[in-house]
Kinemage of the C-alpha trace (Angstrom):
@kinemage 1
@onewidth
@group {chain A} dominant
@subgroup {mainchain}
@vectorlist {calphas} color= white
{ca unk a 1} P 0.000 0.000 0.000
{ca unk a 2} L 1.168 3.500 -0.786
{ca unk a 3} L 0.350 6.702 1.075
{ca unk a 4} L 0.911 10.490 0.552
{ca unk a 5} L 0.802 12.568 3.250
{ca unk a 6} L 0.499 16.509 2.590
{ca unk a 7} L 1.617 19.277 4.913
{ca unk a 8} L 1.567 23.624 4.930
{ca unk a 9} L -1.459 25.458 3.529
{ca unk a 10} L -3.641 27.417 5.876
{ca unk a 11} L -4.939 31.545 5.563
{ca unk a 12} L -2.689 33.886 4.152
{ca unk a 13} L -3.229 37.202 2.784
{ca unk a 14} L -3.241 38.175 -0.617
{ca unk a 15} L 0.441 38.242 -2.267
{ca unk a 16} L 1.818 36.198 0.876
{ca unk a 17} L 3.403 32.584 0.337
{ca unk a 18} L 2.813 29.240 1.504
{ca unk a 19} L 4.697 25.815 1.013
{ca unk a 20} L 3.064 22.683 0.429
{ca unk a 21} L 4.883 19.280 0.874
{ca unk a 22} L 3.529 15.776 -0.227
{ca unk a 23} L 5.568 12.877 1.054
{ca unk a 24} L 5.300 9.035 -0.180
{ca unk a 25} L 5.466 6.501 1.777
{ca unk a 26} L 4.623 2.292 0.938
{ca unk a 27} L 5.639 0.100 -1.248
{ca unk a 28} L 7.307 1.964 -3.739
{ca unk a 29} L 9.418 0.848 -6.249
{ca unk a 30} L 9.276 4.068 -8.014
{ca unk a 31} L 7.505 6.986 -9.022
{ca unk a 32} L 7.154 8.486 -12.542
{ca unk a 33} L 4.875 12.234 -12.372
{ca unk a 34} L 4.349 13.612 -9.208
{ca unk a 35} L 1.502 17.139 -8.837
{ca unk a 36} L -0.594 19.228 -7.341
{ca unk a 37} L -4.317 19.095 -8.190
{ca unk a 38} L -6.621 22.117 -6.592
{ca unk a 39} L -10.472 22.201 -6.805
{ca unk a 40} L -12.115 25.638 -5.916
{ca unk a 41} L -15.394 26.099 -4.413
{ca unk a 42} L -17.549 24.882 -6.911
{ca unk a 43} L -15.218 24.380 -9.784
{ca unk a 44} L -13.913 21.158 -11.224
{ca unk a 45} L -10.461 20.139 -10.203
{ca unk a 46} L -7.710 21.349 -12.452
{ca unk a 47} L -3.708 20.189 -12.605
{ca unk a 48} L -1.742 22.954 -11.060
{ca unk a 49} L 1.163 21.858 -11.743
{ca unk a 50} L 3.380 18.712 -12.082
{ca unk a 51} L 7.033 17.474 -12.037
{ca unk a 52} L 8.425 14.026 -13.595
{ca unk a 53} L 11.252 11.892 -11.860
{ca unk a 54} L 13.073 13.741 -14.617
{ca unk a 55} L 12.519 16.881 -13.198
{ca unk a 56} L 10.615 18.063 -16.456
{ca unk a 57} L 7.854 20.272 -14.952
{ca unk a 58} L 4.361 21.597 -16.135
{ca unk a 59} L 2.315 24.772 -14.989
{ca unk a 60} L -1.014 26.026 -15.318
{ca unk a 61} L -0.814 29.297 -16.921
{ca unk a 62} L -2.522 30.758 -14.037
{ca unk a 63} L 0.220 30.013 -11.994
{ca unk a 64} L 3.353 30.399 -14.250
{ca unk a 65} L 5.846 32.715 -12.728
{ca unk a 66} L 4.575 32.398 -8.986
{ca unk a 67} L 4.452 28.871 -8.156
{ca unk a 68} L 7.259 26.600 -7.806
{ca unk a 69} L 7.591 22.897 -7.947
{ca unk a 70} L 10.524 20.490 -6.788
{ca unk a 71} L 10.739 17.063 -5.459
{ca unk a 72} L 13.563 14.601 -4.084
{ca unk a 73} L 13.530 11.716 -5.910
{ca unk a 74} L 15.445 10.022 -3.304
{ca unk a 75} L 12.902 10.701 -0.044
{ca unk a 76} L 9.868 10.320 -2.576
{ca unk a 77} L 9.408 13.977 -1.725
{ca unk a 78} L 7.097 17.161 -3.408
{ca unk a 79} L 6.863 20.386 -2.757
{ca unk a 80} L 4.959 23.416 -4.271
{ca unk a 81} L 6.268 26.979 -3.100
{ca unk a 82} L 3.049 29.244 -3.781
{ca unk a 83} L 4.160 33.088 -3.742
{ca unk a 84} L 2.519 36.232 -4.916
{ca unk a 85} L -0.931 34.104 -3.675
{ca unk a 86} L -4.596 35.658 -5.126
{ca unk a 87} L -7.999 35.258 -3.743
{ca unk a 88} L -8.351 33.096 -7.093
{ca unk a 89} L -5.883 30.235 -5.799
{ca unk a 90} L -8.132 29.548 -2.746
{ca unk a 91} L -8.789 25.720 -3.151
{ca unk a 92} L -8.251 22.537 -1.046
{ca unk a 93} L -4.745 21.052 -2.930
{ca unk a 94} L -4.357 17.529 -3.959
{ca unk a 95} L -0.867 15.913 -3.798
{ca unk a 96} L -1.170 12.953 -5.914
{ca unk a 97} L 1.631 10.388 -7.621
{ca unk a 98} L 2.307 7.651 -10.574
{ca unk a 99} L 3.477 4.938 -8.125
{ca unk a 100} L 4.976 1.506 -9.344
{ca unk a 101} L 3.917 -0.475 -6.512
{ca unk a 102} L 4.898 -4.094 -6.146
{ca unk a 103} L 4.655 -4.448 -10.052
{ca unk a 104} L 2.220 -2.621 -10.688
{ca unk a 105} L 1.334 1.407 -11.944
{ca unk a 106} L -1.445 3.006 -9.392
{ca unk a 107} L -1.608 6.310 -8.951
{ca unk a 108} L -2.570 7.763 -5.723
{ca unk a 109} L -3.748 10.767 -3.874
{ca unk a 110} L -3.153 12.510 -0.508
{ca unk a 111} L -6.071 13.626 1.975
{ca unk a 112} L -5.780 17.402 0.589
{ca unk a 113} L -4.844 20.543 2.595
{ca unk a 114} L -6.782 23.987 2.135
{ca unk a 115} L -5.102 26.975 1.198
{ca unk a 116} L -7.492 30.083 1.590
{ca unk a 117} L -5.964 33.471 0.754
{ca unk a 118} L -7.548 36.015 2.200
{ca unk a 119} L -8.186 39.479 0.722
């Protein structure tokens, strides 16, 4: 069985920061893409942003230029540094992860943490 386990978020004001962390844990044999999924109130979930074991990342265009994401291959470790934060990126954020898991791909999700930025 494989878990992820997310840390940070909270309230912060408009055009503060907050850091995210998603950490693996399980039977894992490896993991491919690693990301951050939000869902607003009342809006579908969208990809936030993403990073391969390669370190090749992606960013919603929303996002490009204030968010930041990095992992450790070796601790099976994400994080997503959030700066310059708008009302708009108030969602609960999904860490989830392309495990290989005793022979087989899965991928998996954490519990989610809320990030509210206040105004």
């Amino acid at each position: 069985q494989v878990q992820l386990v997310e840390s940070g978020g909270g309230v912060v004001q408009a055009g503060g920061s907050v850091r995210l962390s998603c950490a693996a844990s399980g039977s894992i044999m490896s993991i491919t893409t690693m990301g951050w999924y939000r869902q607003a109130p009342g809006k579908q979930r969208e990809l936030a942003a993403q990073i391969t074991s390669g370190g090749s990342t992606f960013y919603v265009d929303s996002v490009k230029g204030r968010f930041t994401i990095s992992r450790d291959n070796a601790k099976n470790t994400m994080s997503l540094q959030m700066n310059g934060l708008k009302s708009e990126d108030t969602a609960v954020y999904y860490c989830y992860a392309r495990v290989l898991s005793r022979l087989n791909w899965s991928e998996y999700w954490g519990q989610g943490t809320q990030v509210t930025v206040s105004s």
